[in-house]
N, C-alpha and C positions, 0 to 999 in steps of 0.2 A: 211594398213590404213583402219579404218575402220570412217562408220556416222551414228550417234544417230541420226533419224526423227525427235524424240518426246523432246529431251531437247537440240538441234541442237550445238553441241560437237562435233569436228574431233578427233580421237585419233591413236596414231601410238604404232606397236605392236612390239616387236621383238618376231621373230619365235621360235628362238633359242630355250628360255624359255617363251614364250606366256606373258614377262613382259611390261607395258603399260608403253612407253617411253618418251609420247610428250599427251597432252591433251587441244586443242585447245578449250575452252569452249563460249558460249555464241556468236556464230560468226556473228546467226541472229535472233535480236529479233522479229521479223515480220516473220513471213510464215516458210517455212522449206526449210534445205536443202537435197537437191535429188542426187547430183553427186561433186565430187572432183576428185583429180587424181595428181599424184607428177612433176615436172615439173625441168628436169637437162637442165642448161643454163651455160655452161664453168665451167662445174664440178662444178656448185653450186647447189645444191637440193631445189627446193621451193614447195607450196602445195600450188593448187589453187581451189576456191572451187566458187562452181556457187548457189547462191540465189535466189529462187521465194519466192519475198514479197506481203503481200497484195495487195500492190496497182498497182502489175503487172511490174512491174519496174525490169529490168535485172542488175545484180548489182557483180560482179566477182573481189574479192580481192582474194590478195598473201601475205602469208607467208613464213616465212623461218622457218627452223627446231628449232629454238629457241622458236616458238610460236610468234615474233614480224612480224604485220602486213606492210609490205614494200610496198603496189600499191592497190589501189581501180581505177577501172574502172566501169564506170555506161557509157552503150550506147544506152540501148534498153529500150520500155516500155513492154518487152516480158518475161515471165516467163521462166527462164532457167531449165530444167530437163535433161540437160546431160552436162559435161565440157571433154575435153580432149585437148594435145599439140599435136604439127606434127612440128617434124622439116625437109626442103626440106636442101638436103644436097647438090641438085647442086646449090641452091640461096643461101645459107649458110644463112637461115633466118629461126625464129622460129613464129609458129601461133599458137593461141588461138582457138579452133574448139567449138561449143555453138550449141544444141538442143533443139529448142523454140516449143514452140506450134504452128507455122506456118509455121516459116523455121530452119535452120542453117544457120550459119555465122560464118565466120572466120575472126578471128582478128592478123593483122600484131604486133607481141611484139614491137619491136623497136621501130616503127613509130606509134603505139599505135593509128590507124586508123583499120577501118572496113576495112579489104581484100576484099570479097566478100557475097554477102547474095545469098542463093539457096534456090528458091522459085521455083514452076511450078505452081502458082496462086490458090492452093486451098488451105481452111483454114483449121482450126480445124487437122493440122497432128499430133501433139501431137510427137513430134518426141524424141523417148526413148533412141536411141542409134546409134553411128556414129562410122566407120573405115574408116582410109585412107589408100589407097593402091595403090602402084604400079603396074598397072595392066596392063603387057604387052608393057610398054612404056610411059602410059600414069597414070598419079597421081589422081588417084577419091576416090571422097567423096561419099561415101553410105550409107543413111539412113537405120532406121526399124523405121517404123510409125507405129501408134495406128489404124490407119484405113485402115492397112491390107495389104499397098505396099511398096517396097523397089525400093528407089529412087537412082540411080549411077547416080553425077555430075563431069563434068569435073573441080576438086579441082581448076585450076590455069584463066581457063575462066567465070566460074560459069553455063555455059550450062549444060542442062538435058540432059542424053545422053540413059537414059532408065528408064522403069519405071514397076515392075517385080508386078505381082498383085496376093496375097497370099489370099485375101478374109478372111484374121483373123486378128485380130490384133496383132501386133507385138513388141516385148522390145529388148531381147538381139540378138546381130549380131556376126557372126564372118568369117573372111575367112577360109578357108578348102586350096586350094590352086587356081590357076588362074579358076581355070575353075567354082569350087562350094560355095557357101555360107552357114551355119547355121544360121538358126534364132531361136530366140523362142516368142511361142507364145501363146494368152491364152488360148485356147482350151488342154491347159499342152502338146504340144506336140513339138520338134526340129524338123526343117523340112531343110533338104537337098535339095537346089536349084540349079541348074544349070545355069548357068549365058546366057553363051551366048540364051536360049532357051526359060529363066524363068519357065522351067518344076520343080515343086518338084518331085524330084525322090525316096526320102525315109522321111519315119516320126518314128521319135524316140520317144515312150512316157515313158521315166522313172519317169516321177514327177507327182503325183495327183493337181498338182496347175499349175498357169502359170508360164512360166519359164521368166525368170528377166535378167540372165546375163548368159552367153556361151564365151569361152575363149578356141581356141585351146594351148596345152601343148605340147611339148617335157617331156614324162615319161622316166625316165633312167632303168623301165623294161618293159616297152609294149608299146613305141615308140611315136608314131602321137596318140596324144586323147582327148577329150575334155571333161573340167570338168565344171561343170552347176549347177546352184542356183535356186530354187525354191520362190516364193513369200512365204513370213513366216516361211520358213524353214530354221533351224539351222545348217542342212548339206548342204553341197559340193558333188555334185556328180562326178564321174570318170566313163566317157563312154568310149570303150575300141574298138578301131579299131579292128577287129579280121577278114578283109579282109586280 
């Protein structure tokens, strides 16, 4: 799945043969959109996509693979820049996960109410990118903010449970495994965190730009690795564990 900024278009690709299969056009005529992400609900496939309109108004409709529009949800007057789902699979409930420029929120699907808003009272986080994880027992929600920290909330209470201060600004996140984090960040560089300590312990700089998105992989020939997108760049990079 891919999103047009500039003529705001979702389109779906098959790998196979790089043929465009699905071309959501025209989704929003005000502002642009920033993030989408595919969403399976009892083996149904939907694509939901997060709008920042002019007038700052948070605005998240679904689709289904046909291209027809099934569910508009308007809750916030907050400009959305990240969407993702989380299903908890001991409440057997699916959530709407939402990266504002202030906070995150999570929205209950069913009951089509606000779950929870995580906030620690400061503005301007510009918040680029969100994982949930199980971590240790416990289900958290982990920003990468534009203003340099990475915030871990407890997903199901909404409490801040740490607040890790990187001093750069920050977009793509991803876990490594319980212990470490990647971020990327604009100073072009990945930086390996250490959780429980907030130490960076390494900095990767393969990209001359800021890095956007970081995604660890299962390669089926060099194992654990993480491949990474540069701002304006048309490759994919493949970083190569060779611990």
């Amino acid at each position: 799945m891919s999103i047009s900024y500039k003529d705001n278009n979702i389109r779906i690709w098959n790998i196979n043969n790089w043929e465009c299969i699905l071309n959501l056009t025209n989704i929003n005529k005000k502002g642009y959109l920033y993030s989408s992400c595919f969403f399976n609900q009892n083996n149904n496939i939907y694509i939901i996509t997060s709008n920042s309109n002019e007038n700052n108004s948070e605005s998240i409709k679904i689709y289904d693979l046909n291209g027809q529009k099934i569910n508009l949800i308007n809750y916030s007057n907050e400009k959305t820049l990240f969407i993702d789902t989380y299903y908890d699979n001991i409440l057997s409930k699916y959530y709407i996960i939402t990266g504002n420029f202030n906070f995150s929120q999570s929205y209950d699907y069913e009951n089509d109410k606000i779950y929870h808003k995580y906030n620690d009272n400061n503005s301007g986080r510009y918040i680029k990118s969100i994982i949930i994880k199980n971590n240790k027992g416990i289900i958290k929600l982990i920003e990468s903010c534009s203003d340099g920290n990475i915030r871990i909330f407890n997903f199901h209470s909404g409490l801040l449970l740490n607040k890790i201060i990187i001093n750069n600004p920050l977009i793509g996140i991803s876990f490594w495994n319980d212990n470490y984090l990647f971020v990327g960040c604009k100073d072009k560089a990945i930086k390996m965190v250490e959780i429980k300590n907030g130490l960076i312990v390494k900095s990767l700089t393969s990209h001359n730009n800021e890095v956007l998105t970081i995604k660890k992989i299962i390669h089926p020939e060099y194992g654990e690795c993480l491949i990474s997108q540069k701002l304006y760049e048309s490759e994919i990079k493949l970083l190569i564990n060779k611990i």
